[in-house]
C-alpha positions in Angstrom: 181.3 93.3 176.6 181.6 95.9 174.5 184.1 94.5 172.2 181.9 91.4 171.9 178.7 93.6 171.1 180.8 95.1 168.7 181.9 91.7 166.7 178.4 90.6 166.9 177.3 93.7 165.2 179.6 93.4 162.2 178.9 89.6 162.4 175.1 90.0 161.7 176.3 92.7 159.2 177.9 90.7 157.1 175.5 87.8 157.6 172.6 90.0 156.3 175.0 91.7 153.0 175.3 87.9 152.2 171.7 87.0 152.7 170.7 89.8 150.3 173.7 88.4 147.9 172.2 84.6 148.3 168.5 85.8 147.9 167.3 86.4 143.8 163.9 86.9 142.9 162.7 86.0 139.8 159.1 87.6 137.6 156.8 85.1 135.5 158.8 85.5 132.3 162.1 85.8 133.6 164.3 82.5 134.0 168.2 82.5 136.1 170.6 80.6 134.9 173.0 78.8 137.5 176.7 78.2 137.4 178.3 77.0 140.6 182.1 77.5 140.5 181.8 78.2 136.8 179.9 75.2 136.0 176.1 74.7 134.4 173.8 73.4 137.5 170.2 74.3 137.1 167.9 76.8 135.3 165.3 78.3 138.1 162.6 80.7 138.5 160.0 82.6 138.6 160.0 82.8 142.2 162.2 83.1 145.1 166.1 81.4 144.3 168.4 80.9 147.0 172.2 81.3 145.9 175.1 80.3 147.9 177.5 83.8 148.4 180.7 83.6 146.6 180.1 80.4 144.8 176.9 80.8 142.6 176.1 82.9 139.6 172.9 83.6 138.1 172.2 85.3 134.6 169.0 86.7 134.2 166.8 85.6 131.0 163.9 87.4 129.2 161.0 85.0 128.0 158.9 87.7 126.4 159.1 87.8 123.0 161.8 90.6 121.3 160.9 93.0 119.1 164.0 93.3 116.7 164.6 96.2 114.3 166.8 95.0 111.3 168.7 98.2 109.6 168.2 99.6 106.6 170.5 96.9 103.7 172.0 98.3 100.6 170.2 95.3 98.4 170.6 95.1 94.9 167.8 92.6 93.2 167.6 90.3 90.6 167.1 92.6 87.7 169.5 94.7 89.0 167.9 97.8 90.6 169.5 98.9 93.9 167.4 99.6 96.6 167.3 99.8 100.6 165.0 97.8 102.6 164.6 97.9 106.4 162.7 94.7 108.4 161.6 93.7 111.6 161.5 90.5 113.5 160.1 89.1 116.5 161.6 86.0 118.1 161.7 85.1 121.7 164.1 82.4 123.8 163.2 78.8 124.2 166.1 77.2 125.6 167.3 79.6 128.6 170.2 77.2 129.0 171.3 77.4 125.3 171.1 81.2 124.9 173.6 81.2 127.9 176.2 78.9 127.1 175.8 78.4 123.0 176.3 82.0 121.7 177.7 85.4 123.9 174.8 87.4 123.0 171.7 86.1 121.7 170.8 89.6 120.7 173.8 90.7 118.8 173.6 87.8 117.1 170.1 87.2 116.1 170.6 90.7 114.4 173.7 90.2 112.2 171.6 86.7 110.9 168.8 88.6 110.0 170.6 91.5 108.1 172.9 88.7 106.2 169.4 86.2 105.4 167.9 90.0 104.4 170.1 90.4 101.9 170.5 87.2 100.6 166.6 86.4 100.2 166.2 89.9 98.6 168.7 89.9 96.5 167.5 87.0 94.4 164.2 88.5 94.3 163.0 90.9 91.8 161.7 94.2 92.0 158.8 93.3 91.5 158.1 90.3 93.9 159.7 92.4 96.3 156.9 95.1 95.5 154.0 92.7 95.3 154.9 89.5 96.8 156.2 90.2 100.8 154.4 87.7 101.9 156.1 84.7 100.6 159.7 86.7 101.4 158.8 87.2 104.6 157.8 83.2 105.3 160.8 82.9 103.7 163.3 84.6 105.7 161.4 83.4 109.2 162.2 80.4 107.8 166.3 80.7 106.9 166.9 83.1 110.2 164.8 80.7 112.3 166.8 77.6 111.2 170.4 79.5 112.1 169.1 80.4 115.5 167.5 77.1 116.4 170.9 75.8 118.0 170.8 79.0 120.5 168.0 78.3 121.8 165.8 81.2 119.9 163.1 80.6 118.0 162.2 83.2 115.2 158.2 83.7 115.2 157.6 86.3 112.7 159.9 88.3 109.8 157.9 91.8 108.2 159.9 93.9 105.6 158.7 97.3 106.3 160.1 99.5 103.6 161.1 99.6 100.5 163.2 102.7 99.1 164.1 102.1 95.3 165.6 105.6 93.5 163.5 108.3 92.1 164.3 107.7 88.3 163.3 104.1 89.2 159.9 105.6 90.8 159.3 108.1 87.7 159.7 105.0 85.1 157.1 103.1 87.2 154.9 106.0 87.6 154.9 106.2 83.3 154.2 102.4 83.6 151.2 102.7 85.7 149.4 105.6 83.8 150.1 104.1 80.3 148.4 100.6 82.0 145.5 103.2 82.9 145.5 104.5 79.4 145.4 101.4 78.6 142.3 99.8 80.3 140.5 103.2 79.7 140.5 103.0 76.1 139.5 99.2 76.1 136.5 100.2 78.0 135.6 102.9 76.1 136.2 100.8 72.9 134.1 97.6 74.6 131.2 100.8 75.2 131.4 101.6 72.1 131.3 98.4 70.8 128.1 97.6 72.6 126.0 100.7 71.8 126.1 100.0 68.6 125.2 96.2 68.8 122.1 98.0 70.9 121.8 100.4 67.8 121.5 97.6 65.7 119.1 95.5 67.5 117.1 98.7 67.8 117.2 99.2 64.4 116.2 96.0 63.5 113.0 96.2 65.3 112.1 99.2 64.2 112.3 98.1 61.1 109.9 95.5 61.1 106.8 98.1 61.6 107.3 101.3 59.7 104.9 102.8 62.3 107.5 102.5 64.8 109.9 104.8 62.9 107.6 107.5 62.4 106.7 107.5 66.2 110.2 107.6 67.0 110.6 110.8 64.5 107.6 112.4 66.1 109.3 112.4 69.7 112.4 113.5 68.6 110.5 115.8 67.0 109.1 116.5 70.8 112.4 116.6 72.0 113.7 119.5 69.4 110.6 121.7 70.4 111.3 121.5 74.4 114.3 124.1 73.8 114.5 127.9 73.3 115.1 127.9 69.9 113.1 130.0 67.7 114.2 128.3 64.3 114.7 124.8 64.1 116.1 123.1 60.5 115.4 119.4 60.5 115.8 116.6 57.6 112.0 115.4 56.5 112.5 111.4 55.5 110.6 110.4 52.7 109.7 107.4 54.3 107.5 109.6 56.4 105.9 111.1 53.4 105.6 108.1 50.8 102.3 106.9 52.7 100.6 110.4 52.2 102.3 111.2 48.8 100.7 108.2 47.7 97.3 108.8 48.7 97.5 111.6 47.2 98.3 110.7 43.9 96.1 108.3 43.9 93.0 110.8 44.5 93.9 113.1 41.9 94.0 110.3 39.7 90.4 109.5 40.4 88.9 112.9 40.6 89.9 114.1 37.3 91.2 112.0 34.1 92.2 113.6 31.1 90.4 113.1 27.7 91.9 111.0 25.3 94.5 112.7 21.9 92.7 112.8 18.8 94.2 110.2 16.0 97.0 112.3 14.0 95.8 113.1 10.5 97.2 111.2 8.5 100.5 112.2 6.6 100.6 112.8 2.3 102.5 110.4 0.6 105.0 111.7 -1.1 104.9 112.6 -4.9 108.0 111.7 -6.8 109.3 114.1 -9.0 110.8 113.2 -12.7 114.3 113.3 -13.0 115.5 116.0 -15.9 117.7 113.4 -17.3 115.0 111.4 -18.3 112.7 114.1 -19.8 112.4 114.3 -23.8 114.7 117.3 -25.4 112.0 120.0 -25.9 111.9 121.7 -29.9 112.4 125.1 -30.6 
């Protein structure tokens, strides 16, 4: 009896090592694929799988989308300025199947695309775009890298370039670009300023023009203005425009007040008498 108790103890041993060997439970975004003797049966999951010992195999798949670090690339662009430029991408599997049996490692693989499409699409890109215009780079390599994993089963959602490292004399000639661009604009603006004070100067002008009373009220307050400071001596220009009205008047009431008395004739001058010449006189006697 006790040689049976024993057998049935290593019997329901055994029994239970292969229960936990046929028994596989699966989360909500994880996927097992089957092979049965080495062939392709089934994808299953999430859930509880079954397995039969010693004949089945299950690999285990992640549905969650992969966040993929691309490595710095030695990239050299269009107009020739080397640079190094890291990425990421994000891509998750499709087709659990696929990523099995159509490539060894989905993972590897993915990666060595992405640094080769990297710096292929960069490299006939210039510095520029690749400063300014990511955007249409990045659609751009989701769009190559997502094409050359398509057949394993991986789709390719989203490509970012992160960085962009260019050299320091390249950064020193850009940094001379940019403040002679804000030289630039600054002396257009100062000249456009400029330009429209003195089209306000002239319109100003041209009013004041019209009434000369305007321009002497406009001398009075600057007047005002000069007096509000601390100075105890203040030299200022006098317009005779501001005086003309006054000197006028004034010479127009001395005029009235006091007229002189009209010159005497000149006497008049003695004509001349007209003396004898002594060639013509008689020869005198002795």
């Amino acid at each position: 009896m006790e040689a049976v108790a024993g057998v049935l103890v290593v019997l329901v041993f055994f029994a239970l090592i292969a229960v936990g060997a046929s028994v596989r439970i699966l989360r909500e975004y994880e996927r097992g694929v089957i092979f049965r003797l080495g062939r392709l049966i089934a994808q299953k999951g999430p859930g509880l799988i079954l397995l039969i010992p010693l004949v089945d195999r299950m690999v285990k798949i992640d549905l969650r989308t992969v966040t993929l670090n691309i490595p710095p690339q030695e990239v050299i662009t269009r107009d020739n300025v080397p640079c190094r430029v890291n990425a990421v991408a994000y891509f998750r599997v499709v087709d659990s199947n696929r990523a099995v049996v159509d490539v060894e490692n989905y993972l590897i693989a993915t990666s060595q695309i992405s640094q080769t499409a990297l710096r292929s699409v960069l490299g006939k890109a210039e510095l520029d775009q690749l400063l300014a215009d990511r955007e249409r780079l990045n659609e751009e390599l989701q769009k190559i890298i997502d094409e050359s994993t398509e057949p394993w089963g991986v789709k390719v959602t989203a490509v970012e370039i992160k960085d962009v490292e260019i050299p320091e004399q390249m950064q020193r000639a850009m940094a001379r670009q940019a403040e002679a661009e804000r030289e630039r604009r600054a002396k257009i603006i100062n000249s456009e300023g400029e330009f429209q004070a003195a089209q306000k100067l002239t319109d100003a002008a041209d009013i004041i023009s019209t009434n000369p009373a305007s321009l002497q009220l406009r001398y009075l307050q600057t007047l005002l203005e000069i007096g509000s400071n601390q100075n105890t001596t203040v030299v200022f220009p006098l317009p005779m425009d501001v005086l003309e009205p006054f000197v006028g008047k004034g010479a127009a009431g001395r005029a009235a007040g006091s007229e002189r008395p009209p010159r005497p004739p000149a006497p008049p001058e003695p004509a001349p008498v007209d003396e004898p010449d002594p060639d013509d006189l008689p020869p005198s006697r002795s």
